[in-house]
C-alpha positions as CSV (number, residue, x, y, z in Angstrom):
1,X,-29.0,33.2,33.3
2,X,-29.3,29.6,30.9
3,X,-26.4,31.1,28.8
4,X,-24.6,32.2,31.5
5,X,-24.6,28.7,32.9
6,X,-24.1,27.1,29.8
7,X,-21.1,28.8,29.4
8,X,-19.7,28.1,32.8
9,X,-20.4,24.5,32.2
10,X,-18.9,24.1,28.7
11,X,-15.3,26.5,30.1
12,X,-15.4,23.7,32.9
13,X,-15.5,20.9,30.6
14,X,-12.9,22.5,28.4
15,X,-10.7,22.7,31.6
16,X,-10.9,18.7,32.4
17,X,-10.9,18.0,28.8
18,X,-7.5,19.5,28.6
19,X,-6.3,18.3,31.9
20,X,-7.4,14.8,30.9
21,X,-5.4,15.2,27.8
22,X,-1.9,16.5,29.5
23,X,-2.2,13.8,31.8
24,X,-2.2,10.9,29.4
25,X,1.4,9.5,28.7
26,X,2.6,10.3,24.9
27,X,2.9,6.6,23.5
28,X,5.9,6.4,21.2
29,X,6.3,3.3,19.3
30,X,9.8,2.4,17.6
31,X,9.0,0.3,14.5
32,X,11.7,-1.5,12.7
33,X,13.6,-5.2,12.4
34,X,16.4,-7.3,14.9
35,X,17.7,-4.2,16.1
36,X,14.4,-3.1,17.7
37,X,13.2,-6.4,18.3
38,X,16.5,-6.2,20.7
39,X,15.8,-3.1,21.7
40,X,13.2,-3.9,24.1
41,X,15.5,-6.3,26.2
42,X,17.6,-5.2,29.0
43,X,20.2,-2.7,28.0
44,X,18.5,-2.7,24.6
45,X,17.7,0.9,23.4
46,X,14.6,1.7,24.0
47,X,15.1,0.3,27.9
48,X,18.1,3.0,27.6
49,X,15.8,5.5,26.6
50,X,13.0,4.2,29.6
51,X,16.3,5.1,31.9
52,X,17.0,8.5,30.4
53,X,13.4,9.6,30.9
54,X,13.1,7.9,34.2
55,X,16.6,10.0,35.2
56,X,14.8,13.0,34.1
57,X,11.6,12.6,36.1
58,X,9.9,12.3,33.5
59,X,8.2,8.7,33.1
60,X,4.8,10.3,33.6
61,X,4.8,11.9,30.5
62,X,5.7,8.6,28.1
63,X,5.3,5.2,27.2
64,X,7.7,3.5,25.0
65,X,6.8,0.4,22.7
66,X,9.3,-1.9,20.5
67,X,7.9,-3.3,17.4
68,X,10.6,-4.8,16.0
69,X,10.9,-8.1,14.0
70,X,14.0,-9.9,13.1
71,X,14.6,-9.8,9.1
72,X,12.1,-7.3,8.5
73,X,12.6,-5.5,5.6
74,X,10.8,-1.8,4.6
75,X,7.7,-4.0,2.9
76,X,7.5,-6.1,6.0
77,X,6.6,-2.8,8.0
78,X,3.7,-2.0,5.6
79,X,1.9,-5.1,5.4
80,X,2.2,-5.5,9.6
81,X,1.1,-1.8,10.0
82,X,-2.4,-2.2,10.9
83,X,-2.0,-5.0,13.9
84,X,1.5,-3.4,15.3
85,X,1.0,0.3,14.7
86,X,-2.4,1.6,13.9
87,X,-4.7,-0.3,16.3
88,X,-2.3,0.4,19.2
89,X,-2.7,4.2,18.5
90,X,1.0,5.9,19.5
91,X,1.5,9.7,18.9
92,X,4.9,9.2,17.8
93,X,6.2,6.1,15.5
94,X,10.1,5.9,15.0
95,X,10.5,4.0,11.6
96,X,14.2,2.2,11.8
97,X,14.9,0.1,8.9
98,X,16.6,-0.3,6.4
99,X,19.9,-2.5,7.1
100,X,18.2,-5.9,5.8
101,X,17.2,-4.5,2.9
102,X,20.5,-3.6,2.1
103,X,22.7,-6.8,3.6
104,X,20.0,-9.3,2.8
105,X,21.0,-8.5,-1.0
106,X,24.5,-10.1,-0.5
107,X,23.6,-12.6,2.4
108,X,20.2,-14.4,1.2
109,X,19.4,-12.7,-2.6
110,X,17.2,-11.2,-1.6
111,X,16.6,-7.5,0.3
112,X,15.2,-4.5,-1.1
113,X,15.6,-2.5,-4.6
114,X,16.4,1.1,-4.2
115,X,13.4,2.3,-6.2
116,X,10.4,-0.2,-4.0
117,X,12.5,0.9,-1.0
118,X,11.5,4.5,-1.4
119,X,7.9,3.5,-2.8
120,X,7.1,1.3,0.2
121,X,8.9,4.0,3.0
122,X,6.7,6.7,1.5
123,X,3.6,4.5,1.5
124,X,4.1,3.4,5.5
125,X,4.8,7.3,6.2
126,X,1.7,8.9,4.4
127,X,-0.5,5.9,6.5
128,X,0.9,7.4,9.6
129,X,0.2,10.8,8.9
130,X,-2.9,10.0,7.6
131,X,-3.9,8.6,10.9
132,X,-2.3,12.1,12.7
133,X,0.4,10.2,13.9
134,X,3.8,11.9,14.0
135,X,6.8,10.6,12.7
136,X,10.2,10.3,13.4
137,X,12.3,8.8,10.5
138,X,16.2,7.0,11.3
139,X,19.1,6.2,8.8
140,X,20.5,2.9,8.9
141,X,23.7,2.6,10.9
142,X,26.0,-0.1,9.7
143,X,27.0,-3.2,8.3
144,X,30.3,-3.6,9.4
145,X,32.0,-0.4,11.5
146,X,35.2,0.2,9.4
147,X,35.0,4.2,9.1
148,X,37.4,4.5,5.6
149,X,34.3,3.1,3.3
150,X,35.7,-0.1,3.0
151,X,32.9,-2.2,4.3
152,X,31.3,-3.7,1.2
153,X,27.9,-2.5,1.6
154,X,28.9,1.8,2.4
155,X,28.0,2.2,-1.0
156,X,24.2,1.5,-0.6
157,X,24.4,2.0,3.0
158,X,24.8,5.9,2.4
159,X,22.8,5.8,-1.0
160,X,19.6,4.8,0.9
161,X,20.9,7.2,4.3
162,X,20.6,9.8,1.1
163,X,17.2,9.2,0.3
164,X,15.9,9.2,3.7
165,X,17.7,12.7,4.7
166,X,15.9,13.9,1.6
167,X,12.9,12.6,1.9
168,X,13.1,13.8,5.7
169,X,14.2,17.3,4.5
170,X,11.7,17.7,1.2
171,X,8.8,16.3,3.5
172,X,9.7,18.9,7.2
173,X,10.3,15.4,9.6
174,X,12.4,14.9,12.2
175,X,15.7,12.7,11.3
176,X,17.5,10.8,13.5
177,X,20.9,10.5,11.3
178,X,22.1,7.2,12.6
179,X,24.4,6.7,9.7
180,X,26.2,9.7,10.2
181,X,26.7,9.6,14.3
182,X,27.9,5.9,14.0
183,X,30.9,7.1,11.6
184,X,31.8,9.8,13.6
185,X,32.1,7.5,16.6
186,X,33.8,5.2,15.2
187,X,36.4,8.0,13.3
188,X,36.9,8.9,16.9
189,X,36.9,5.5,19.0
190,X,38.1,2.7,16.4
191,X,41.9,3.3,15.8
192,X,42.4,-0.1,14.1
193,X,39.6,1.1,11.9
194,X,38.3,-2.5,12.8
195,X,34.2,-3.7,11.4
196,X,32.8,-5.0,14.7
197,X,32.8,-4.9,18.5
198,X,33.1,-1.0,18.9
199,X,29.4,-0.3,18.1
200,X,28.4,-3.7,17.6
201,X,29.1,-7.1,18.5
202,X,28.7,-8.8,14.8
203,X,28.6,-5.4,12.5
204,X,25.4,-4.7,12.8
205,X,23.5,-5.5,16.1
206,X,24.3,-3.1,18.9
207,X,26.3,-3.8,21.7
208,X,25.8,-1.7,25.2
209,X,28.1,1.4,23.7
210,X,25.9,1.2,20.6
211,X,22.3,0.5,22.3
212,X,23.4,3.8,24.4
213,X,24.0,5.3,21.1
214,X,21.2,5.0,19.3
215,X,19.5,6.0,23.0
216,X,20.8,9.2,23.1
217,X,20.6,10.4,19.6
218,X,16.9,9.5,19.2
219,X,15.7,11.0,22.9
220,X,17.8,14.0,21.4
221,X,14.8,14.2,19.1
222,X,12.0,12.6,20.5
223,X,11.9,15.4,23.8
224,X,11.7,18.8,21.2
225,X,8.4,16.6,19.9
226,X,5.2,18.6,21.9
């Protein structure tokens, strides 16, 4: 009769376990630079997302949190990781960087070194998994919108979208090819083939078209996530 009670009482606490579990939200935290740090105002894209989950009835099942910092660069996101990321405990991290690395080269002298970019991204990504967080990785969209490769940075633009999709590929994560759906938009939208104000509103920080965007194509991946 003791087992048999025993047993009823530990199936029961399974059963409220679990129901305790599917109850909590699925915190997802977008880590990256300016373009997240914008991302949390109105119209910014992760408020777009909020809106697409709210239109699907789904708000119950997710929290949403922007850690973005303007000029970030890939080694900014590792040294902030334990105070932004880790001690706030998301299931899901979207890691969204890249373009300062890249533009800051030209603009400042500064950025970040193919080879330390890849050493640093692989460094943040093992930390995450290490702490059985899943991840979601993003290719840098653009500096400048022209869709004919004549914006001065394509070069390294799509030689560091390479080495993400790669990396995404050799490694089984989920890629958010941002690179890729921002040329295709503009191939199809910008007839003057012009560098800002179809995605953007100064060639790299997203306007309302692009904030929607980058919304769609990462709840396109973030929802097939259990």
């Amino acid at each position: 009769m003791n087992k048999l009670i025993l047993f009823t009482l530990f199936i029961a606490a399974m059963f409220v376990l679990s129901a305790y579990r599917s109850d909590r939200k699925k915190k997802i935290l977008f880590f990256g630079d300016s373009i997240t740090e914008l991302g949390v105002k109105p119209n910014g894209y992760i408020r777009v997302i909020e809106d697409i989950i709210r239109n699907e009835d789904k708000s119950s099942q997710y929290e949403l949190i922007g850690k973005g910092i303007g000029g970030n660069k890939v080694y900014d996101l590792f040294l902030r990781m334990e105070e932004d990321v880790l001690k706030l405990q998301p299931q899901i991290v979207v890691i969204y960087i890249g373009v300062n690395d890249i533009w800051h080269k030209s603009m400042m002298g500064t950025g970040t070194d193919y080879d330390k970019f890849g050493t640093f991204y692989q460094a943040i990504v093992n930390k995450l998994k290490a702490a059985g967080i899943q991840v979601v990785l993003c290719t840098p969209a653009v500096i400048g919108e022209r869709y004919d490769g004549t914006n001065p940075q394509d070069g390294e633009l799509n030689h560091y979208s390479n080495w993400i999709r790669k990396y995404a590929s050799d490694n089984s994560l989920p890629l958010v090819d941002l690179r890729a759906a921002f040329l295709n938009y503009s191939k199809a939208h910008n007839p003057n083939n012009q560098d800002a104000k179809i995605l953007t509103y100064d060639r790299v920080h997203l306007n309302d078209i692009g904030n929607k965007l980058v919304a769609e194509q990462m709840w396109e991946k973030l929802k097939t996530i259990k």
